[in-house]
C-alpha positions, 0 to 999 in steps of 0.5 A, a space after each residue: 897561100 901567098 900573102 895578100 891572098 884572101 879567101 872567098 867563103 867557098 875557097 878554103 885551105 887545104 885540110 880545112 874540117 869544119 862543124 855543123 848542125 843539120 835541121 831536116 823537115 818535110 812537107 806534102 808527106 801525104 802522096 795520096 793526095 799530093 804530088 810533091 814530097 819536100 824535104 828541107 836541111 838546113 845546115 847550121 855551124 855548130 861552133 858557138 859563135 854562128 850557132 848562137 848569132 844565128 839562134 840570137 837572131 830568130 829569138 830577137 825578132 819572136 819579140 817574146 812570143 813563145 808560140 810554134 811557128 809552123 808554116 800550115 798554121 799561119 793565117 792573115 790575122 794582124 793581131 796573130 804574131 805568128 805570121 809577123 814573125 815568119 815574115 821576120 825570119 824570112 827577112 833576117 834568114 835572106 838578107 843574114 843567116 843565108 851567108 853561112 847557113 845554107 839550105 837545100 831543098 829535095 822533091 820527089 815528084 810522084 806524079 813523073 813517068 819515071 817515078 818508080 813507086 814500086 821501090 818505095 813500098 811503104 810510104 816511110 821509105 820514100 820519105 827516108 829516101 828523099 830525106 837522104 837526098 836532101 841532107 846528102 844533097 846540102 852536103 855535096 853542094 854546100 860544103 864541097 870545100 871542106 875535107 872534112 865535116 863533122 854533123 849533129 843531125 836533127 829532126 822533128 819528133 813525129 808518130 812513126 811505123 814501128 818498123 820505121 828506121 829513119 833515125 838509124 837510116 838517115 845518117 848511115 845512108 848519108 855517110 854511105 854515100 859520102 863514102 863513095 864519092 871521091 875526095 874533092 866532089 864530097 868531104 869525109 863525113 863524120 856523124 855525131 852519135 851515129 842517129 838522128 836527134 829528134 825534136 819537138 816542133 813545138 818550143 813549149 814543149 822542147 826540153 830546156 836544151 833542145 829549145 835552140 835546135 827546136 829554133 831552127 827545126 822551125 825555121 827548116 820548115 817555113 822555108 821548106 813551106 815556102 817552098 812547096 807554096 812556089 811550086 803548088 800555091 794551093 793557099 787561101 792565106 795571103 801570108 802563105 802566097 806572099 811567101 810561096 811568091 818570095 821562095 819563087 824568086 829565089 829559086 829562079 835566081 838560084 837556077 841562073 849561073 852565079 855570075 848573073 844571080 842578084 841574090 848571092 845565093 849560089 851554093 846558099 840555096 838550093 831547090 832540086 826535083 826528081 826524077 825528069 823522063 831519064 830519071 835525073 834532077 830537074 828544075 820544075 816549074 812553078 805553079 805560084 808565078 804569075 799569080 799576082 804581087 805579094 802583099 806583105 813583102 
């Protein structure tokens, strides 16, 4: 590199390896009723420095509540700290966190002509489909400039089909894909323990050294919560409008080219749906815009 010449946080030598954890979490699971499913990854650095800012970050602004933060049980009670404290993460993931922990979220829309329900049989295997796309997804877009990448998966603990293989399915799939794509489009893609570490939502549950991941699986889904309120807005909570109305503004801002978002975004955050009439991505619309101010923020 000539001397002088610095680096952009997306512009990285030749050879460049990096470490990151990867939170997934879902919402709208249930396609009888609803027709998008979301899945959101957000990809953490793993080495101390980062991981533990980031982890400092979210505990700093609980203020000493303990309590899960679950974006279906946030409710307009001012004495409520949990909907204080989403606000709070919010605030601190967009304007600190987004600079080296970058989220990407992935729709199936269920109700397209071109959806091909046929293929998911049962319903765990559009999940762990989705889900695939959604880590895969982060990864391309995300971490384009590493060579290499070393990942730690992690997922929250919920009641499964016996036959369900998703903590086997998910990383293999993904380092399958990883596989295919030519070097430069994808990094190498290595995965820690081959499985999907799973976590308790709740921190009161989590065991002392899952209590940090257990952070970020909550912060997972608040922004994927968000996001699925900016394309449904289905809530009778202000707190959860406000929100969908802040995920809203940042998805139109990440779909304008870099050069014109105001938000610095660009490869930060990401909001893909699928399948359009041919069967690709598309941008969807929103159902949230126009619904009035936000309240809160």
């Amino acid at each position: 590199m000539p001397a002088g010449q610095q680096l952009s946080a997306f512009e990285v030598s030749p050879g460049k390896t990096g470490r990151f954890c990867v939170y997934h979490d879902e919402s709208g699971t249930d396609t009888t009723h609803d027709r998008f499913q979301l899945h959101g990854a957000l990809l953490v650095p793993s080495e101390e420095t980062h991981w533990a800012q980031a982890l400092a970050a979210l505990m700093g602004a609980r203020r000493g509540y303990d309590g899960r933060i679950h974006f279906v049980e946030l409710r307009d009670n001012a004495r409520n700290p949990k909907s204080h404290i989403a606000a709070e993460w919010v605030r601190v993931y967009f304007g600190e966190l987004s600079r080296y922990c970058y989220y990407k979220c992935m729709i199936a829309d269920t109700h397209a002509p071109s959806f091909k329900a046929a293929r998911f049989p049962r319903p765990f295997q559009l999940y762990n489909y989705t889900a695939t796309l959604a880590v895969f997804g982060s990864i391309v877009w995300s971490l384009k400039q590493y060579d290499e990448v070393a990942l730690s998966l992690f997922s929250e603990s919920i009641t499964r089909p016996d036959e369900d293989n998703f903590t086997a399915f998910l990383p293999s799939e993904v380092a399958r894909r990883a596989r295919l794509r030519k070097l430069g489009d994808c990094p190498r893609v290595t995965i820690s323990g081959g499985q999907v570490t799973l976590v308790p939502g709740d921190p009161r549950k989590a065991a002392p050294e899952m209590k940090g991941h257990c952070e970020f699986i909550q912060l997972t889904d608040l922004l994927t919560g968000a996001v699925a309120q900016a394309l449904n807005a289905p809530a009778s909570q202000q707190v959860k409008l406000d929100l969908g109305q802040i995920a809203a503004g940042w998805i139109v801002d990440s779909r304008r080219p870099p050069w014109h978002q105001q938000h610095d975004l660009h490869r930060r955050f990401s909001v893909s749906c699928y399948p359009d009439a041919k069967g690709r991505f598309y941008d969807v619309p929103l159902a949230i815009e126009g619904r009035g101010q936000m309240r809160l923020f």
